[in-house]
N, C-alpha and C positions, 0 to 999 in steps of 0.2 A: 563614111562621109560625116562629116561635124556638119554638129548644128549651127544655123549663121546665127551671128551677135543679133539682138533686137534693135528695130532703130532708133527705140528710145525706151527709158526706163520711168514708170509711175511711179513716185512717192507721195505721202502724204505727208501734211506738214500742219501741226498741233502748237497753237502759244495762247499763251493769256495774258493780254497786257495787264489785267485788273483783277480784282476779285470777282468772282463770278461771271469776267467774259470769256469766253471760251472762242479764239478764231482758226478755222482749220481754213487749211486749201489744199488740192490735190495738182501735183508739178508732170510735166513731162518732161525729161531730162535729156540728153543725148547718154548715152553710156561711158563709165568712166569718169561721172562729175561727182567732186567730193563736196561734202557738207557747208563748206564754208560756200563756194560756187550756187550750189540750190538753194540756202538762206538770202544769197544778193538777188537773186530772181523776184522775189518778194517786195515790192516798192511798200505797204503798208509796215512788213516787218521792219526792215531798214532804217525804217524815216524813224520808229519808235529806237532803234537802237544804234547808232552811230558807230562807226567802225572800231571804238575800243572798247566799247560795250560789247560789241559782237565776240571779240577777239576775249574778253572776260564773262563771258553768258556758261551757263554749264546748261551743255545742250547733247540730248543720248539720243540715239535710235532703239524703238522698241526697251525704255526704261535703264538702260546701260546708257552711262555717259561716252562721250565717244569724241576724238579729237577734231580739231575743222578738216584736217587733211584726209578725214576717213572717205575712201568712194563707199558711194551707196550703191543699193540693191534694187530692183526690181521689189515693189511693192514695201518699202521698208518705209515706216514711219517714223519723222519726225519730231522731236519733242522740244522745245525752247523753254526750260524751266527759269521760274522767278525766282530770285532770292525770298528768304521766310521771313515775315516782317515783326514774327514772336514765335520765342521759341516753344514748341509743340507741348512740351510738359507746363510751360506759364500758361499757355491759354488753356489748359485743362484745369490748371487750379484757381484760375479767372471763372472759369466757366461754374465751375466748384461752389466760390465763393459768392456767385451774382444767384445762381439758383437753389443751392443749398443743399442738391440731391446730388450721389456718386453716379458716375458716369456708370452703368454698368458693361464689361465689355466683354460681347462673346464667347473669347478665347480662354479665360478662366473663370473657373466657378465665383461665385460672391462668396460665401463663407466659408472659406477656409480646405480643406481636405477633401474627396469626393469620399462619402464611403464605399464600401466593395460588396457586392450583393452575397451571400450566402457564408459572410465573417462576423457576420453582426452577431 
């Protein structure tokens, strides 16, 4: 015996109109609704983005971009990304140049080569 379809499916739903706002909401969908469909459910998001803006938004589920016509998932998160208002490498050498110190960053060492413990 198969299992029955759910009557509806939860997603989440992730945008930020601005710098540092962050708005989420959590949808209950009927099953079989695609992305463009669950973003119209949304009256604050809409009002912010007008239907050619929506139709031009790059917008993923769970970090992958994803088309309007994609159906969601059961528990699949939303994400409505901004455009970059500077490009990532200028605001590093923005940031560079106002405070004078290098960023330092995790993933590679600062000076140069690691050396090898028992080559030395």
């Amino acid at each position: 015996m198969a299992a029955a379809e759910p009557a509806s499916i939860r997603v989440e739903l992730v945008w930020s109109p601005a710098t540092g706002d962050v708005r989420h909401a959590w949808l209950d969908l009927p099953p079989g609704t695609c992305l463009r469909e669950a973003l119209e459910r949304v009256p604050e998001l809409t009002q912010a983005l007008d239907a050619h803006a929506l139709s031009a938004a790059r917008i993923g589920v769970w970090g992958r971009l994803q088309p309007l016509d994609a159906v969601l998932r059961d528990r699949d998160r939303i994400e409505v990304y901004r455009p970059l208002t500077v490009d990532p490498k200028e605001a590093r050498r923005q940031r560079y140049r106002a405070t004078g110190q290098r960023i330092i960053s995790r993933h590679r060492p600062l000076g140069g080569k690691t050396s090898k413990s028992g080559l030395e």
